[in-house]
C-alpha positions in Angstrom: -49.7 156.6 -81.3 -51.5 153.2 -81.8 -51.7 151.7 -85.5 -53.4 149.2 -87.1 -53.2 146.9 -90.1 -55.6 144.5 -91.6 -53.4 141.5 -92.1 -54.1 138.8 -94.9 -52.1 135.5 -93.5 -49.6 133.5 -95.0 -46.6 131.8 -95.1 -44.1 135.0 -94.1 -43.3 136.5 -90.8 -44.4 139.7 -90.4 -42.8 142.6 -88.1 -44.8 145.4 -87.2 -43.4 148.3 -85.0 -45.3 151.6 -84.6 -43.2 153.2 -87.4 -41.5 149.6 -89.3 -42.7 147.1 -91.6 -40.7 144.1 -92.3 -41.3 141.2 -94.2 -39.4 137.9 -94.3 -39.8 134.6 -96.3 -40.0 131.4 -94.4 -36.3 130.8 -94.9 -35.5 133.3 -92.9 -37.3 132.3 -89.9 -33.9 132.5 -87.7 -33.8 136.2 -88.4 -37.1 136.7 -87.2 -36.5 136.8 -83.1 -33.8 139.3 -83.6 -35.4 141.1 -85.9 -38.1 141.7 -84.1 -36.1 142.6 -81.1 -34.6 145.2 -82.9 -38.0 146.7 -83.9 -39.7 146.8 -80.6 -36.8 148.7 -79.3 -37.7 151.3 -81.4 -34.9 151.1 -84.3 -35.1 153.6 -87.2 -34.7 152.5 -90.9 -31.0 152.3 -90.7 -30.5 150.5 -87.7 -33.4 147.6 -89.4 -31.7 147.9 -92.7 -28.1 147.0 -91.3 -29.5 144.6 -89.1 -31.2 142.7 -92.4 -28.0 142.4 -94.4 -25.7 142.1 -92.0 -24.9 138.8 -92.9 -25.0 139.9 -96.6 -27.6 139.6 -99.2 -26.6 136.4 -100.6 -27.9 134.4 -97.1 -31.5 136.6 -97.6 -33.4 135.4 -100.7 -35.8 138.2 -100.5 -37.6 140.6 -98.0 -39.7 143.8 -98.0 -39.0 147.4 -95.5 -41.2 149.9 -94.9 -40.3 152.9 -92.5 -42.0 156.6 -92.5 -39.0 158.8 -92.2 -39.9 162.5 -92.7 -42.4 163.7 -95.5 -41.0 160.8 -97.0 -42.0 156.8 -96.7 -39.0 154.8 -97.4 -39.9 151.4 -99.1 -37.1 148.6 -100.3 -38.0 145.1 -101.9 -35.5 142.8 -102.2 -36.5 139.1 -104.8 -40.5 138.2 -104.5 -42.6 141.3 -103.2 -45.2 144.4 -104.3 -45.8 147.3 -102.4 -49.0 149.7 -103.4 -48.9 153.5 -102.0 -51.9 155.5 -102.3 -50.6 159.5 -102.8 -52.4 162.6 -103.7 -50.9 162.1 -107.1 -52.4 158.5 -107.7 -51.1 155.0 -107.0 -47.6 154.5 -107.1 -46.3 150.5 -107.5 -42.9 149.4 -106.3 -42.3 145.7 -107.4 -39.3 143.6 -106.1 -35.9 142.9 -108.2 -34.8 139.2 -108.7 -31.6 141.0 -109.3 -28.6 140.6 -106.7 -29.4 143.9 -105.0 -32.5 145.7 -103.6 -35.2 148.4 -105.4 -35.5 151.1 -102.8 -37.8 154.2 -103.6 -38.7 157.6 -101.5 -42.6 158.2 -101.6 -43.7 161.8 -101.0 -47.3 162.2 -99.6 -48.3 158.9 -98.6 -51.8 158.4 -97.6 -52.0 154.6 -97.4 -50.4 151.4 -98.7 -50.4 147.5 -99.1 -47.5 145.0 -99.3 -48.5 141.6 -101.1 -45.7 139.2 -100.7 -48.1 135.5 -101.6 -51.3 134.7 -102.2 -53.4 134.4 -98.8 -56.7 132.4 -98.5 -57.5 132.9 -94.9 -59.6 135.7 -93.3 -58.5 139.2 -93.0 -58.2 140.7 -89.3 -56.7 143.9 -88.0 -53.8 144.3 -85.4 -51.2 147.1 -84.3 -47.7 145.5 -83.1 -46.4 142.6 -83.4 -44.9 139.4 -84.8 -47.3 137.4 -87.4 -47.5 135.4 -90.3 -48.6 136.9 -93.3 -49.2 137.2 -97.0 -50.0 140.9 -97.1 -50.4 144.0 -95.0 -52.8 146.8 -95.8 -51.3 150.2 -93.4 -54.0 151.9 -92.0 -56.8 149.1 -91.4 -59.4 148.9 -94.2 -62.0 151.6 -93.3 -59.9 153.5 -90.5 -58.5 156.9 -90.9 -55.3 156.7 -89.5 -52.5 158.0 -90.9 -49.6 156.0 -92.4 -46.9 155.4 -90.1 -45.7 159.0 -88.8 -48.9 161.1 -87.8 -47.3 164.7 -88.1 -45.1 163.7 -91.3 -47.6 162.0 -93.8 -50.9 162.2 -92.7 -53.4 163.5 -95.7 -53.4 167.2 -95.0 -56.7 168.6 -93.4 -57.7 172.0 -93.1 -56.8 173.8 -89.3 -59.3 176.6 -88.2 -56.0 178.5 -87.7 -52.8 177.1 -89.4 -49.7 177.0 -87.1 -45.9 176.3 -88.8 -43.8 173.9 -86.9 -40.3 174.1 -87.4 -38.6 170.8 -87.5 -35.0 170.6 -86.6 -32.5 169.6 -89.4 -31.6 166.1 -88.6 -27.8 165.5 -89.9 -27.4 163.0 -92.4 -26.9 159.1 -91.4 -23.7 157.0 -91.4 -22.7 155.2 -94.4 -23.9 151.6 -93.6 -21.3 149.7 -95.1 -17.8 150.1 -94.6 -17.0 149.7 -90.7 -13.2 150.7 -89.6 -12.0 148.7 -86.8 -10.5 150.8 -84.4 -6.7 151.0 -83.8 -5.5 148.2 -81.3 -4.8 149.7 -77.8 -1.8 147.1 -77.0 0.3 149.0 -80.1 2.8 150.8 -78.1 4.1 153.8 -79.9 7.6 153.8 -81.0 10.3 155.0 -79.1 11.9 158.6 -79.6 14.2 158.8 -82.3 18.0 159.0 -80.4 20.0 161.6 -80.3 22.4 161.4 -83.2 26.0 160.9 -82.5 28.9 162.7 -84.6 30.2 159.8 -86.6 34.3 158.5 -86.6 36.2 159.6 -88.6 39.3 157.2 -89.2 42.2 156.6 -91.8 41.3 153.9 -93.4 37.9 153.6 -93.2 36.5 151.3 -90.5 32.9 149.8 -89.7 30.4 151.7 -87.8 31.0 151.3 -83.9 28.6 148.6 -82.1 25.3 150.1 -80.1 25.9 153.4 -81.3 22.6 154.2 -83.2 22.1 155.6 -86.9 20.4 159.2 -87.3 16.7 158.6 -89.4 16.4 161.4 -91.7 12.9 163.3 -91.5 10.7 163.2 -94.6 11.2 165.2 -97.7 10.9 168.8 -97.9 12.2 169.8 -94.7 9.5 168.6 -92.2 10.1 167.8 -88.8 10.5 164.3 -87.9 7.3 163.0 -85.9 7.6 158.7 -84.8 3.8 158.7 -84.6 3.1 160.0 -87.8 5.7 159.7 -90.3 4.4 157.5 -93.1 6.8 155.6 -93.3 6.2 153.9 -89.8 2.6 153.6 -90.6 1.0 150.0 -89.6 -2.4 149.0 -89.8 -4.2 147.3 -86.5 -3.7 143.8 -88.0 0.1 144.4 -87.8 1.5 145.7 -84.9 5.0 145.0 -85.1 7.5 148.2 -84.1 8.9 150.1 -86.3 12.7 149.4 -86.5 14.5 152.3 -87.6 17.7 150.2 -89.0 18.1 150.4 -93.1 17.5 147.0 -93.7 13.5 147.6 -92.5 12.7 150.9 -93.7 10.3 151.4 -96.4 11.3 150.4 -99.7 11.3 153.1 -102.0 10.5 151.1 -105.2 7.1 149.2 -105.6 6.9 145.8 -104.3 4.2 144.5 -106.8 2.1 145.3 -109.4 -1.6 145.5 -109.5 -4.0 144.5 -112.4 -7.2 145.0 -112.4 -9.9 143.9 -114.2 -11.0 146.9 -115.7 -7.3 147.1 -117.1 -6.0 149.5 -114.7 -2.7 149.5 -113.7 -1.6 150.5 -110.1 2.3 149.9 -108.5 2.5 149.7 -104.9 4.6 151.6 -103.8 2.7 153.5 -101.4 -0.8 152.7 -99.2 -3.6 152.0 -102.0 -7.4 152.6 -100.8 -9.6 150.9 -102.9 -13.6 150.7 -102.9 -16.7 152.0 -104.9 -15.9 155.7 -103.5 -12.4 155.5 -101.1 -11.6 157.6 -98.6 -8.5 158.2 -97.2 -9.5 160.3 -94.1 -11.2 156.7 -93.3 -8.1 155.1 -92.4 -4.7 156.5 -91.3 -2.7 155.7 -94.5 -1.3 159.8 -94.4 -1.2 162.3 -97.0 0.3 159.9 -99.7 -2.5 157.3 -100.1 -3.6 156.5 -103.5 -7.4 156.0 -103.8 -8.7 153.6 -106.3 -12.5 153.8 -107.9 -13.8 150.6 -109.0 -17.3 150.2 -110.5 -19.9 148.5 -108.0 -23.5 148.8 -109.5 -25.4 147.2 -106.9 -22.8 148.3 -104.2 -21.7 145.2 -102.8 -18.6 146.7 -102.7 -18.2 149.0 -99.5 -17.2 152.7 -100.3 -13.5 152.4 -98.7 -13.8 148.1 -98.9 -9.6 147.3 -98.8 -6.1 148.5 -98.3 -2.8 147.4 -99.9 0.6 148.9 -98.9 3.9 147.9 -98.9 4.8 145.2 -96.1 7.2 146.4 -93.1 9.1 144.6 -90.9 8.6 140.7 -91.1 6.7 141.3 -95.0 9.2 144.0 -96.5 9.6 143.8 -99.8 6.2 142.3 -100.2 2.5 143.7 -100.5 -0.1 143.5 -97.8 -3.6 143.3 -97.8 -6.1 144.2 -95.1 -10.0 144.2 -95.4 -11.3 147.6 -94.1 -14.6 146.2 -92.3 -15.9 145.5 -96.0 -19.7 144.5 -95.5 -19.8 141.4 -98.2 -15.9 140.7 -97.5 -13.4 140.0 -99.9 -11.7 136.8 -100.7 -7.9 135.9 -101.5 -6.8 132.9 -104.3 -2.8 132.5 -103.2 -1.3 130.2 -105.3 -1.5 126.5 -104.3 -3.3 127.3 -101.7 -7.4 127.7 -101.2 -8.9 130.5 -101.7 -10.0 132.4 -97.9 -12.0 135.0 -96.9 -9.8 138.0 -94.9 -10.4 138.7 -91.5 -11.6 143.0 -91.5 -8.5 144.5 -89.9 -6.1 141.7 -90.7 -3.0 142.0 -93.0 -2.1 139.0 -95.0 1.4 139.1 -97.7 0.5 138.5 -101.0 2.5 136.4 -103.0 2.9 137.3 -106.6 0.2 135.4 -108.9 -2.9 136.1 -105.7 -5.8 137.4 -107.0 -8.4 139.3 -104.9 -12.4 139.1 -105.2 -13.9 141.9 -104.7 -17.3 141.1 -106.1 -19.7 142.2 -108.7 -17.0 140.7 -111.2 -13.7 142.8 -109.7 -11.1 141.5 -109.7 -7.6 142.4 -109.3 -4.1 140.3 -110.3 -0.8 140.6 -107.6 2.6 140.1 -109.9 5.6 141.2 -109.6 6.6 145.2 -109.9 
């Protein structure tokens, strides 16, 4: 279906699409090509929302998104922005948030609207599509009848002669945007079968074990059968992908290896994987049935839902802590001491030394000592 706007211009870029509004200040004018891209191809709200902060919010001053979605028009105004919406139950107002996040609001019953972003002084015309500079948009046209962005979904109900119910299928819900888990690495080789064991010597005195001849692993507690590929203690994430060695002097410590302090005063001992974001999941990363989750408080959800992981190092880093970013979307950043502080790479483990402290964001923080 064709649409059209009546377009006051200014100084920010405008992207229409047939079922999209964008709006993006002058400083963002790099965004813009891509952006627009995006739209034309026919992105949903999701796809343009991830594609708007996907270099975080702190690089995107302000901007405004409007998508039809349902019986529902989705607005969100980030810094300088004012969106209008004509319903059946009057005008609704949704203003922009010089806070560090976004306001986003679900309109039912949207018969019209008009995003002001500046104050425009030249002459009002109408267009569809497109890419265009602009102080506000007014969706339909002044004086047309069409309906705002999805015809069937929000058009102002009109009487049929003979009234037919459509049945709309059940769409499931979307993705969560934020957290994004790198896949395992397809050069880790999986470990080799554990060997058979051999009946030790028994000898008068004592003497050492015998060269090459290799040392039964005992299976987890409880009974369980033994699996190489599973067992938690040969976990590793992607960043690591040492092999396991099954000799004592590299299998898991069974005491924590550092402490954790976080700003809310919580206390946590590593001594086992620890999954910590605004809402953690451990089914989002293989950590295995003993992962700890941790809840920290993220208001404006900077933080990502399951943001990073800390477990006790193997191999090269036993007997230390590891940390590895979990595809955070605002990142996190590590202070060792003496050296600068450094943004992780998602998916790669780095020791901590006791005395590191880990940003988060939004003020969460959390000390490394010593266990």
């Amino acid at each position: 279906m064709t649409v059209s706007r009546t377009v006051v211009p200014g100084d920010w870029y405008g992207v229409l699409g047939d079922n999209v509004i964008v709006l993006l200040p002058p400083a963002a004018k790099a965004r813009v090509a891509g952006l627009w891209e995006t739209v034309d191809e026919g992105a949903g709200f999701d796809e343009v929302l991830d594609a708007l902060i996907s270099d975080g919010l702190r690089s995107l001053p302000g901007f405004v998104l409007v998508s039809g979605d349902g019986r529902d028009v989705k607005v969100v105004i980030r810094g300088a922005g004012e969106a209008e919406l004509t319903t059946k139950d009057g005008q609704v107002v949704v203003s922009g948030s010089a806070d560090t996040t976004w306001v986003e609001e679900n309109i039912s019953g949207v018969s019209s609207l008009r995003v002001r972003v500046a104050d425009g002084d030249g002459a009002p015309y109408t267009v569809g599509s497109g890419l265009v500079r602009v102080a506000s948009v007014e969706h339909p046209a002044a004086g047309a009848s069409a309906p705002l962005l999805d015809a069937d979904a929000i058009a102002v109900p009109v009487e049929p002669p003979t009234p037919t119910p459509v049945e709309r299928p059940v769409e499931p819900p979307a993705p969560e945007r934020r957290a994004r888990i790198l896949p395992p690495d397809p050069q880790l080789e999986p470990p080799e079968p554990e060997p058979t064991p051999v009946e030790p010597v028994v000898a008068t005195p004592p003497v050492a074990p015998i060269p090459g001849v290799p040392v039964p692993v005992p299976g987890p507690p409880g009974g369980a059968p033994y699996d190489p590929l599973t067992s938690p203690d040969l976990a590793v994430t992607p960043a690591r992908t040492r092999p396991p060695d099954h000799g004592d002097a590299h299998e898991e410590p069974s005491r924590p290896v550092a402490r954790l302090i976080f700003s809310s005063g919580e206390v946590i001992d590593v001594d086992r994987a620890v999954i910590i974001g605004r809402a953690p999941d451990h089914g989002r990363v293989d950590a295995g049935d003993q992962t700890r989750l941790v809840t920290v408080p993220s208001p404006h959800q900077e933080i990502s839902s399951t943001h990073l992981e800390i477990r006790p190092g193997t191999g090269a880093d036993l007997g230390s802590a590891v940390a590895t970013d979990l595809g955070s979307t605002n990142g996190t950043v590590v202070a060792q001491p003496g050296l600068p502080a450094e943004d992780l790479r998602p998916g790669i483990a780095v020791q901590l030394v006791p005395g590191a402290t880990i940003d988060l964001g939004e003020g969460v923080t959390i000390q490394v000592t010593r266990e």
